[in-house]
C-alpha positions as CSV (number, residue, x, y, z in Angstrom):
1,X,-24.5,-131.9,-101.0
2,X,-23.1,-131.7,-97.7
3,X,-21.3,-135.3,-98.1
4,X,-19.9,-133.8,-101.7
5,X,-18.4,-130.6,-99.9
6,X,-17.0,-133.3,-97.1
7,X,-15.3,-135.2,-99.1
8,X,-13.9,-131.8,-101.1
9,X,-13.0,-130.3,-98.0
10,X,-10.9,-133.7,-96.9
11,X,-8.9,-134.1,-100.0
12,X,-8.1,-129.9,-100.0
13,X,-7.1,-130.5,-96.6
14,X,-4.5,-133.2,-97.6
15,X,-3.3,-131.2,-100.3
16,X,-2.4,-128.5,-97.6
17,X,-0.5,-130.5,-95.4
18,X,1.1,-132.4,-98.0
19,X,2.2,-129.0,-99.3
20,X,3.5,-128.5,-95.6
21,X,5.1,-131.2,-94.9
22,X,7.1,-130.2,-98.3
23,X,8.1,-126.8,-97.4
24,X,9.4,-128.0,-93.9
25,X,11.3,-131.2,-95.5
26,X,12.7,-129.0,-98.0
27,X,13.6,-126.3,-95.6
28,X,15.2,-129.0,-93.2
29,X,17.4,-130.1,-96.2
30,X,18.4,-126.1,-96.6
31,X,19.8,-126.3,-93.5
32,X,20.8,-129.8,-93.5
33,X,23.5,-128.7,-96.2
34,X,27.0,-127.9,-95.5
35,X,28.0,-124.1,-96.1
36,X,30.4,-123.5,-98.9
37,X,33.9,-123.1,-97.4
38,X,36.0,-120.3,-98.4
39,X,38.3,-120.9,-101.1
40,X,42.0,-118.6,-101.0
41,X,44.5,-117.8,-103.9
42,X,47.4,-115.5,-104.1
43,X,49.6,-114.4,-106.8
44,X,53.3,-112.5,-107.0
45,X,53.7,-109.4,-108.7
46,X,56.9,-111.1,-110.1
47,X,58.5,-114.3,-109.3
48,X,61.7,-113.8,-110.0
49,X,64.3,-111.0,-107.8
50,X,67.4,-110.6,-109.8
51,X,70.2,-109.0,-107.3
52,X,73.0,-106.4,-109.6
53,X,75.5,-104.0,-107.7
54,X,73.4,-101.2,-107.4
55,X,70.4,-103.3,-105.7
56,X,69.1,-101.7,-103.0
57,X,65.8,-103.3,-102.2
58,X,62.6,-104.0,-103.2
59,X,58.8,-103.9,-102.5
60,X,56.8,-107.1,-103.6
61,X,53.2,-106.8,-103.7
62,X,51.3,-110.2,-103.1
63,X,48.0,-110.3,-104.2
64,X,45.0,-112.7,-103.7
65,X,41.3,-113.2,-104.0
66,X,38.6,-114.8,-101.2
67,X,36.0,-116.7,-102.9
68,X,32.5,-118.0,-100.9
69,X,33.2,-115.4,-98.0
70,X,30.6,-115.1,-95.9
71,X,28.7,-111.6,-96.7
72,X,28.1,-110.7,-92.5
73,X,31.4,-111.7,-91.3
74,X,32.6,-109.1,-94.7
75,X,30.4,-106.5,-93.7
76,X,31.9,-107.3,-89.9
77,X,35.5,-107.1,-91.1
78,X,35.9,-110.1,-89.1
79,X,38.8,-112.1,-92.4
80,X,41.9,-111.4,-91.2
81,X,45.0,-112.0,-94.1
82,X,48.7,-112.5,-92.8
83,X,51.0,-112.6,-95.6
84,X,54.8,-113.9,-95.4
85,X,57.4,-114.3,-97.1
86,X,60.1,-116.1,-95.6
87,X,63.8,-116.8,-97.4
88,X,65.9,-120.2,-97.5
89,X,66.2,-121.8,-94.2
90,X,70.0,-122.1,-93.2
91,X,72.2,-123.6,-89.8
92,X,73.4,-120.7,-88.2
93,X,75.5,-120.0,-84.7
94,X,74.7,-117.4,-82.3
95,X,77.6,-116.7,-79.9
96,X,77.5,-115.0,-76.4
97,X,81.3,-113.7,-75.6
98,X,82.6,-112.5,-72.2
99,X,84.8,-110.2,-70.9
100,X,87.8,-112.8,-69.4
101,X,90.8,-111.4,-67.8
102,X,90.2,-108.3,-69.5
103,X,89.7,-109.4,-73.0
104,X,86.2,-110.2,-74.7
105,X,86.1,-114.2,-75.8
106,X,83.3,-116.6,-77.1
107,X,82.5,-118.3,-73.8
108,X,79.0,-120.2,-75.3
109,X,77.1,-120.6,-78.1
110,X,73.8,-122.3,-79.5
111,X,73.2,-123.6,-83.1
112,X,70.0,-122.9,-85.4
113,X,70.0,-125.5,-88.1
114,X,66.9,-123.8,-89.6
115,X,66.4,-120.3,-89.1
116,X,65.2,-118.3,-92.1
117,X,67.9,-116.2,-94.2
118,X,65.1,-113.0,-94.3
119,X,62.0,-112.6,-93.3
120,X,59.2,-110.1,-94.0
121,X,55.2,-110.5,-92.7
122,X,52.1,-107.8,-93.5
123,X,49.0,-108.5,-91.7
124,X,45.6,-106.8,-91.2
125,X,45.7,-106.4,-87.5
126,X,47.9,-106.8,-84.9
127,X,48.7,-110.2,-84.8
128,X,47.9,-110.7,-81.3
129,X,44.1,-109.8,-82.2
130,X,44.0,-112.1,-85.2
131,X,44.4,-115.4,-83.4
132,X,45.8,-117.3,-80.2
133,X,49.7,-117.3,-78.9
134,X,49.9,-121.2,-79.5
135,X,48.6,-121.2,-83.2
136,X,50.7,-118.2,-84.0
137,X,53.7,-120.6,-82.9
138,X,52.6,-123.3,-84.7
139,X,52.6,-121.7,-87.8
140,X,55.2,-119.6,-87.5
141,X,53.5,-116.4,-88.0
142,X,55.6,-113.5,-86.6
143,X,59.0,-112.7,-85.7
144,X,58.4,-113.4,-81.8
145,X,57.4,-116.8,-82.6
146,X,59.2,-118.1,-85.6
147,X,60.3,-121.2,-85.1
148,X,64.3,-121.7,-85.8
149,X,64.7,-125.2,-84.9
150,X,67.4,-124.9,-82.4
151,X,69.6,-128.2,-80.8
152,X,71.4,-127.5,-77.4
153,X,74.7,-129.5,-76.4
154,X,74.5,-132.3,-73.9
155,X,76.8,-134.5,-72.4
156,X,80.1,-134.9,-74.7
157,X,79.0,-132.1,-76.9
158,X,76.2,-134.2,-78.0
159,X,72.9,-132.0,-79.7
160,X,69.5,-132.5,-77.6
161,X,66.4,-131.3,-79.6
162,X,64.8,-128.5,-77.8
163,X,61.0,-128.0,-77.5
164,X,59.5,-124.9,-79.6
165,X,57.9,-123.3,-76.7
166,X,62.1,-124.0,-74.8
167,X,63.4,-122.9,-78.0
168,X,60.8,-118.9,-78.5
169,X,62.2,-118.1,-75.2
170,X,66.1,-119.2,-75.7
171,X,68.0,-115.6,-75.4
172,X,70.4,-116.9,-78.3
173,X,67.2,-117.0,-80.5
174,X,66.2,-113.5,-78.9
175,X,69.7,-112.1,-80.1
176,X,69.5,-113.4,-83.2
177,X,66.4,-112.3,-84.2
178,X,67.1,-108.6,-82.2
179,X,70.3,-109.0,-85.0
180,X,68.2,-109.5,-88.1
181,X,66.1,-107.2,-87.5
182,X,68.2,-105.0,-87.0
183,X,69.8,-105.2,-90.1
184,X,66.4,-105.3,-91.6
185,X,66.4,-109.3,-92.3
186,X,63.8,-109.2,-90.2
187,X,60.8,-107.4,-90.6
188,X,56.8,-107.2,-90.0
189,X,54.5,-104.5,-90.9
190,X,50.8,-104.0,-89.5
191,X,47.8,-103.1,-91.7
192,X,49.8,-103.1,-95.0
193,X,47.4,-106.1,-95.8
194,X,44.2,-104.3,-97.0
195,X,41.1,-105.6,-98.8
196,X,40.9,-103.2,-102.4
197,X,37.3,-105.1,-102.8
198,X,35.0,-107.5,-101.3
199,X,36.7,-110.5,-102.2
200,X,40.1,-108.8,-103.5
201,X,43.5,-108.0,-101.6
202,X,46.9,-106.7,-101.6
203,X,49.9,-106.9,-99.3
204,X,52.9,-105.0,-99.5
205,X,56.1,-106.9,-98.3
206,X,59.3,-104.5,-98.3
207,X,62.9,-106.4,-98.7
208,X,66.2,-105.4,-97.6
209,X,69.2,-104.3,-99.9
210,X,71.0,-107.9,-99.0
211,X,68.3,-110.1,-99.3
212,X,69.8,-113.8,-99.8
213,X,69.7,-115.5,-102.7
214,X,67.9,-118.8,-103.1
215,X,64.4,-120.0,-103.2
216,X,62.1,-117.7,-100.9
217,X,58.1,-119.0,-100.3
218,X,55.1,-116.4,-99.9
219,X,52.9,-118.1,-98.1
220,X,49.3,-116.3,-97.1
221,X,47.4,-117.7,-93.9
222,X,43.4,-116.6,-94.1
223,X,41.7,-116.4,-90.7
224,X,37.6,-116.5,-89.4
225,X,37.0,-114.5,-86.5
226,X,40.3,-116.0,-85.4
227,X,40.2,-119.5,-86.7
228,X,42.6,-120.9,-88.9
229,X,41.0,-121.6,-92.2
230,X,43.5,-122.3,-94.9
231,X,47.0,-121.3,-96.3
232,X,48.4,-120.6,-99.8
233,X,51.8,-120.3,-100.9
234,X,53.7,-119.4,-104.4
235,X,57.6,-119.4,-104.4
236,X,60.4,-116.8,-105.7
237,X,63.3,-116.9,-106.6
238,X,66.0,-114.7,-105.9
239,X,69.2,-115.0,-107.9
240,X,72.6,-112.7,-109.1
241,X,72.3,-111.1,-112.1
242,X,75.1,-109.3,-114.3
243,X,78.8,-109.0,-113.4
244,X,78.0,-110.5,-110.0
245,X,76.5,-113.7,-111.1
246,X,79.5,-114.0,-113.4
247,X,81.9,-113.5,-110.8
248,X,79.9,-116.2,-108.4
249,X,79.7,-118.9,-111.0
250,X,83.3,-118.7,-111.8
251,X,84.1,-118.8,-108.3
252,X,82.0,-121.4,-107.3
253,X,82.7,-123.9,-110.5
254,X,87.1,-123.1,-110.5
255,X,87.6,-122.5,-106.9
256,X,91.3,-122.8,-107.0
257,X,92.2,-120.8,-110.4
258,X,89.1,-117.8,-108.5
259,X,91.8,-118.1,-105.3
260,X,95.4,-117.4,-107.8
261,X,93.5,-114.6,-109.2
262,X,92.0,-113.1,-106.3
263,X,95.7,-113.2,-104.8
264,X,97.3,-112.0,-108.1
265,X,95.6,-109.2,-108.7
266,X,95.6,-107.9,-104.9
267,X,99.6,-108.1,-105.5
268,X,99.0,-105.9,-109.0
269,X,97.1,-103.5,-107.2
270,X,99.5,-103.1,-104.7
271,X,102.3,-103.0,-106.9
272,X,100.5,-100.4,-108.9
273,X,99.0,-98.4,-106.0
274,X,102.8,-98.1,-104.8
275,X,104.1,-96.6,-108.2
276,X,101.3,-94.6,-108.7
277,X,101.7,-92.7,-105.3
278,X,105.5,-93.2,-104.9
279,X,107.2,-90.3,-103.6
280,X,110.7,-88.9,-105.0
Protein backbone atom coordinates (compact mmCIF):
# COMPACT_ATOMS: atom_id res chain seq x y z
CA UNK A 1 0.00 0.00 0.00
CA UNK A 2 2.37 2.54 0.92
CA UNK A 3 4.60 1.81 -2.37
CA UNK A 4 0.97 2.14 -4.35
CA UNK A 5 0.28 5.76 -2.77
CA UNK A 6 4.27 6.49 -3.64
CA UNK A 7 4.11 5.89 -6.90
CA UNK A 8 0.39 7.89 -7.03
CA UNK A 9 1.80 10.64 -5.25
CA UNK A 10 4.99 10.86 -7.79
CA UNK A 11 3.06 10.90 -11.01
CA UNK A 12 0.32 13.66 -9.33
CA UNK A 13 3.35 15.51 -8.49
CA UNK A 14 4.51 15.59 -12.16
CA UNK A 15 1.28 16.42 -13.40
CA UNK A 16 1.50 19.63 -11.13
CA UNK A 17 4.62 20.83 -12.30
CA UNK A 18 4.05 20.03 -15.72
CA UNK A 19 0.83 22.04 -15.34
CA UNK A 20 3.32 24.82 -13.98
CA UNK A 21 5.78 24.85 -16.14
CA UNK A 22 2.68 25.51 -18.69
CA UNK A 23 1.17 28.45 -17.14
CA UNK A 24 4.66 30.16 -16.77
CA UNK A 25 5.70 29.21 -20.55
CA UNK A 26 2.49 30.40 -21.63
CA UNK A 27 2.47 33.47 -19.62
CA UNK A 28 6.18 34.26 -20.77
CA UNK A 29 4.78 34.06 -24.42
CA UNK A 30 1.90 36.72 -23.20
CA UNK A 31 4.45 38.95 -22.62
CA UNK A 32 6.88 37.90 -25.13
CA UNK A 33 4.30 39.31 -27.76
CA UNK A 34 4.45 42.63 -29.36
CA UNK A 35 1.50 45.08 -28.31
CA UNK A 36 -0.81 46.12 -31.02
CA UNK A 37 0.24 49.50 -32.43
CA UNK A 38 -2.21 52.13 -32.83
CA UNK A 39 -3.72 52.41 -36.11
CA UNK A 40 -4.95 56.41 -37.31
CA UNK A 41 -7.49 57.47 -40.05
CA UNK A 42 -8.99 60.73 -40.93
CA UNK A 43 -11.60 61.83 -43.33
CA UNK A 44 -12.76 65.51 -44.85
CA UNK A 45 -16.13 66.72 -44.38
CA UNK A 46 -15.82 67.60 -48.13
CA UNK A 47 -12.98 67.44 -50.44
CA UNK A 48 -13.66 69.81 -52.69
CA UNK A 49 -13.69 74.16 -51.82
CA UNK A 50 -15.26 75.80 -54.73
CA UNK A 51 -14.36 79.82 -54.38
CA UNK A 52 -17.61 82.31 -56.12
CA UNK A 53 -17.70 86.17 -55.51
CA UNK A 54 -19.41 86.26 -52.50
CA UNK A 55 -16.94 83.62 -50.69
CA UNK A 56 -16.08 84.60 -47.56
CA UNK A 57 -14.59 81.61 -45.78
CA UNK A 58 -15.13 78.44 -44.61
CA UNK A 59 -14.87 76.01 -41.57
CA UNK A 60 -13.72 72.35 -42.51
CA UNK A 61 -14.23 69.82 -40.03
CA UNK A 62 -11.56 66.85 -40.16
CA UNK A 63 -12.49 63.88 -38.61
CA UNK A 64 -10.70 60.57 -37.65
CA UNK A 65 -10.86 57.48 -35.63
CA UNK A 66 -7.84 55.83 -33.18
CA UNK A 67 -7.99 52.19 -33.34
CA UNK A 68 -5.85 49.70 -30.65
CA UNK A 69 -5.42 52.74 -28.21
CA UNK A 70 -4.21 51.84 -25.22
CA UNK A 71 -7.18 51.98 -22.52
CA UNK A 72 -4.76 53.75 -19.46
CA UNK A 73 -2.97 56.14 -21.51
CA UNK A 74 -7.19 57.03 -22.76
CA UNK A 75 -8.37 57.16 -19.34
CA UNK A 76 -4.87 59.48 -18.77
CA UNK A 77 -5.72 61.69 -21.71
CA UNK A 78 -2.15 61.26 -22.50
CA UNK A 79 -3.09 61.01 -27.26
CA UNK A 80 -2.50 64.18 -28.35
CA UNK A 81 -4.08 64.95 -32.28
CA UNK A 82 -2.59 67.96 -34.23
CA UNK A 83 -4.40 68.47 -37.35
CA UNK A 84 -3.15 70.67 -40.45
CA UNK A 85 -4.06 71.76 -43.29
CA UNK A 86 -1.50 73.39 -45.25
CA UNK A 87 -2.12 75.01 -49.00
CA UNK A 88 0.12 74.79 -52.25
CA UNK A 89 3.70 75.54 -51.56
CA UNK A 90 4.89 78.55 -53.72
CA UNK A 91 8.52 80.88 -54.19
CA UNK A 92 7.82 83.92 -52.63
CA UNK A 93 10.13 87.33 -51.83
CA UNK A 94 10.11 89.07 -48.65
CA UNK A 95 11.54 92.59 -48.93
CA UNK A 96 12.98 94.86 -46.14
CA UNK A 97 12.96 98.70 -47.58
CA UNK A 98 14.78 101.69 -45.94
CA UNK A 99 14.33 105.04 -45.55
CA UNK A 100 17.32 106.54 -48.17
CA UNK A 101 17.76 110.26 -48.52
CA UNK A 102 14.37 110.69 -47.45
CA UNK A 103 12.53 108.27 -49.52
CA UNK A 104 11.52 104.54 -48.47
CA UNK A 105 13.45 101.91 -51.12
CA UNK A 106 13.86 98.01 -51.18
CA UNK A 107 17.40 97.93 -49.77
CA UNK A 108 17.38 93.74 -49.25
CA UNK A 109 15.43 90.96 -49.69
CA UNK A 110 15.39 86.99 -49.09
CA UNK A 111 13.55 84.40 -51.32
CA UNK A 112 11.19 81.42 -50.03
CA UNK A 113 10.90 78.89 -52.77
CA UNK A 114 8.49 76.88 -50.66
CA UNK A 115 6.49 78.53 -48.19
CA UNK A 116 2.84 77.41 -47.94
CA UNK A 117 0.04 79.73 -49.67
CA UNK A 118 -2.31 79.31 -46.25
CA UNK A 119 -2.05 77.58 -43.47
CA UNK A 120 -4.44 76.55 -40.58
CA UNK A 121 -3.41 73.90 -37.51
CA UNK A 122 -5.98 72.74 -34.42
CA UNK A 123 -4.39 70.75 -31.73
CA UNK A 124 -5.37 69.38 -28.36
CA UNK A 125 -2.94 71.15 -26.25
CA UNK A 126 -0.60 73.65 -26.53
CA UNK A 127 1.90 72.50 -28.83
CA UNK A 128 4.77 73.10 -26.70
CA UNK A 129 3.26 70.39 -24.15
CA UNK A 130 2.54 67.81 -26.90
CA UNK A 131 6.15 67.15 -27.95
CA UNK A 132 9.81 68.52 -28.25
CA UNK A 133 11.01 71.95 -30.05
CA UNK A 134 13.17 69.81 -32.61
CA UNK A 135 10.37 67.31 -33.63
CA UNK A 136 7.89 70.12 -33.87
CA UNK A 137 10.48 71.50 -36.64
CA UNK A 138 10.91 68.61 -38.22
CA UNK A 139 7.55 68.14 -39.08
CA UNK A 140 6.49 71.30 -39.49
CA UNK A 141 3.95 71.52 -37.00
CA UNK A 142 3.19 75.13 -36.10
CA UNK A 143 3.45 78.41 -37.51
CA UNK A 144 6.77 79.28 -35.45
CA UNK A 145 8.39 76.42 -36.91
CA UNK A 146 7.14 75.82 -40.36
CA UNK A 147 9.68 75.20 -42.56
CA UNK A 148 9.75 77.61 -45.82
CA UNK A 149 12.73 76.51 -47.42
CA UNK A 150 14.55 79.72 -47.75
CA UNK A 151 18.10 80.19 -50.09
CA UNK A 152 20.28 83.35 -49.18
CA UNK A 153 22.49 85.15 -51.88
CA UNK A 154 26.29 84.62 -51.90
CA UNK A 155 28.96 85.73 -53.84
CA UNK A 156 27.73 86.98 -57.41
CA UNK A 157 24.17 86.77 -56.30
CA UNK A 158 24.60 83.15 -56.15
CA UNK A 159 21.63 81.13 -53.66
CA UNK A 160 23.29 79.24 -50.59
CA UNK A 161 20.85 76.74 -48.96
CA UNK A 162 20.27 77.72 -45.44
CA UNK A 163 19.88 75.31 -42.52
CA UNK A 164 16.15 74.91 -41.03
CA UNK A 165 17.15 75.79 -37.58
CA UNK A 166 19.30 79.32 -39.76
CA UNK A 167 16.23 79.56 -41.74
CA UNK A 168 13.08 79.55 -38.11
CA UNK A 169 14.98 82.36 -36.90
CA UNK A 170 15.66 84.47 -40.27
CA UNK A 171 13.53 87.87 -39.57
CA UNK A 172 12.40 87.74 -43.38
CA UNK A 173 10.70 84.50 -42.45
CA UNK A 174 9.46 86.29 -39.10
CA UNK A 175 7.83 89.00 -41.34
CA UNK A 176 6.43 86.91 -43.51
CA UNK A 177 4.74 84.77 -41.41
CA UNK A 178 3.82 88.11 -38.92
CA UNK A 179 2.17 89.13 -42.67
CA UNK A 180 0.09 86.02 -43.23
CA UNK A 181 -1.12 85.93 -40.25
CA UNK A 182 -2.11 88.86 -40.24
CA UNK A 183 -4.14 88.60 -43.05
CA UNK A 184 -5.44 85.43 -41.61
CA UNK A 185 -3.33 82.98 -44.09
CA UNK A 186 -1.91 81.99 -41.22
CA UNK A 187 -3.62 80.59 -38.49
CA UNK A 188 -3.57 77.93 -35.43
CA UNK A 189 -6.11 77.27 -32.94
CA UNK A 190 -5.67 75.35 -29.45
CA UNK A 191 -8.08 72.72 -28.08
CA UNK A 192 -10.42 72.85 -31.26
CA UNK A 193 -9.13 69.10 -31.65
CA UNK A 194 -11.42 67.21 -29.19
CA UNK A 195 -12.02 63.43 -28.71
CA UNK A 196 -16.30 63.09 -29.22
CA UNK A 197 -15.60 59.31 -28.06
CA UNK A 198 -13.01 56.90 -26.96
CA UNK A 199 -11.54 56.20 -30.16
CA UNK A 200 -13.51 59.12 -32.25
CA UNK A 201 -12.42 62.87 -33.06
CA UNK A 202 -13.09 66.05 -34.69
CA UNK A 203 -11.09 69.13 -35.58
CA UNK A 204 -12.35 72.27 -36.66
CA UNK A 205 -9.98 74.15 -39.17
CA UNK A 206 -11.33 77.79 -40.02
CA UNK A 207 -10.18 79.25 -43.63
CA UNK A 208 -9.82 82.75 -44.78
CA UNK A 209 -12.07 84.62 -47.36
CA UNK A 210 -8.88 84.45 -49.96
CA UNK A 211 -7.80 81.08 -49.49
CA UNK A 212 -5.62 80.09 -52.67
CA UNK A 213 -6.67 77.95 -55.09
CA UNK A 214 -4.78 74.65 -55.83
CA UNK A 215 -4.27 71.38 -54.13
CA UNK A 216 -4.26 71.79 -50.19
CA UNK A 217 -3.22 68.46 -47.90
CA UNK A 218 -4.84 67.75 -44.34
CA UNK A 219 -2.50 65.98 -42.83
CA UNK A 220 -3.15 64.63 -38.98
CA UNK A 221 0.02 63.83 -36.72
CA UNK A 222 -1.08 61.30 -33.58
CA UNK A 223 1.15 61.55 -30.54
CA UNK A 224 2.01 59.05 -27.13
CA UNK A 225 2.77 60.80 -24.19
CA UNK A 226 4.76 62.99 -26.59
CA UNK A 227 6.10 60.51 -29.06
CA UNK A 228 5.56 60.63 -32.55
CA UNK A 229 3.52 57.76 -33.57
CA UNK A 230 2.08 58.07 -37.04
CA UNK A 231 0.58 60.68 -39.63
CA UNK A 232 -2.34 60.60 -42.00
CA UNK A 233 -3.13 62.80 -44.73
CA UNK A 234 -6.21 63.30 -47.36
CA UNK A 235 -6.03 66.19 -49.96
CA UNK A 236 -8.56 69.10 -51.14
CA UNK A 237 -8.96 70.79 -53.62
CA UNK A 238 -9.80 74.26 -53.88
CA UNK A 239 -10.79 75.62 -57.18
CA UNK A 240 -13.03 78.86 -58.92
CA UNK A 241 -16.37 78.20 -59.49
CA UNK A 242 -19.00 80.36 -61.57
CA UNK A 243 -18.33 83.63 -63.39
CA UNK A 244 -14.88 83.65 -61.79
CA UNK A 245 -13.60 80.40 -63.12
CA UNK A 246 -14.94 81.52 -66.46
CA UNK A 247 -13.23 84.69 -66.45
CA UNK A 248 -9.80 82.75 -65.23
CA UNK A 249 -9.85 80.07 -67.91
CA UNK A 250 -10.39 82.53 -70.68
CA UNK A 251 -7.70 84.54 -69.35
CA UNK A 252 -5.36 81.99 -68.79
CA UNK A 253 -6.00 79.92 -72.23
CA UNK A 254 -6.30 83.62 -74.81
CA UNK A 255 -3.96 85.80 -72.89
CA UNK A 256 -3.63 88.37 -75.55
CA UNK A 257 -7.42 88.61 -76.91
CA UNK A 258 -8.20 88.68 -72.34
CA UNK A 259 -5.47 91.85 -72.56
CA UNK A 260 -7.56 93.92 -75.91
CA UNK A 261 -10.55 93.33 -73.89
CA UNK A 262 -9.51 94.22 -70.59
CA UNK A 263 -8.17 97.56 -72.30
CA UNK A 264 -11.34 97.99 -74.52
CA UNK A 265 -13.73 97.98 -72.15
CA UNK A 266 -11.79 100.27 -69.50
CA UNK A 267 -11.87 102.84 -72.60
CA UNK A 268 -15.91 102.12 -72.92
CA UNK A 269 -16.32 102.68 -69.38
CA UNK A 270 -14.61 105.73 -69.46
CA UNK A 271 -16.13 106.96 -72.48
CA UNK A 272 -19.44 106.15 -70.95
CA UNK A 273 -18.80 107.32 -67.40
CA UNK A 274 -17.85 110.74 -69.12
CA UNK A 275 -21.27 111.07 -71.02
CA UNK A 276 -23.10 109.87 -68.30
CA UNK A 277 -21.87 112.57 -65.81
CA UNK A 278 -21.04 115.28 -68.38
CA UNK A 279 -21.93 118.68 -67.33
CA UNK A 280 -23.67 121.37 -69.71
Amino acid sequence: MRAGWKRAGGAGAARIAAGGLALVLSALSAFAQPAMEETFEIGLSTDRIGITSDFSGTRLVVFGALDNADPQILRQQRYDIVVVLMGPRRPVVVRRKERTLGIWINRSSESFNAAPASYALAATRPLGDITRDDLRMRLSIGIDDLQLSTFAKGPGGKDLPQSPQRANQDEFATALRRIRQSSGLYNQTIGTVEFVSPTLFRADLQLPADLPVGRHTARAYLFRNGVFIREDSEPLIVVKTGFESFISDAAARNGVLYGLFAVALAIFTGWFGRLVFKRD
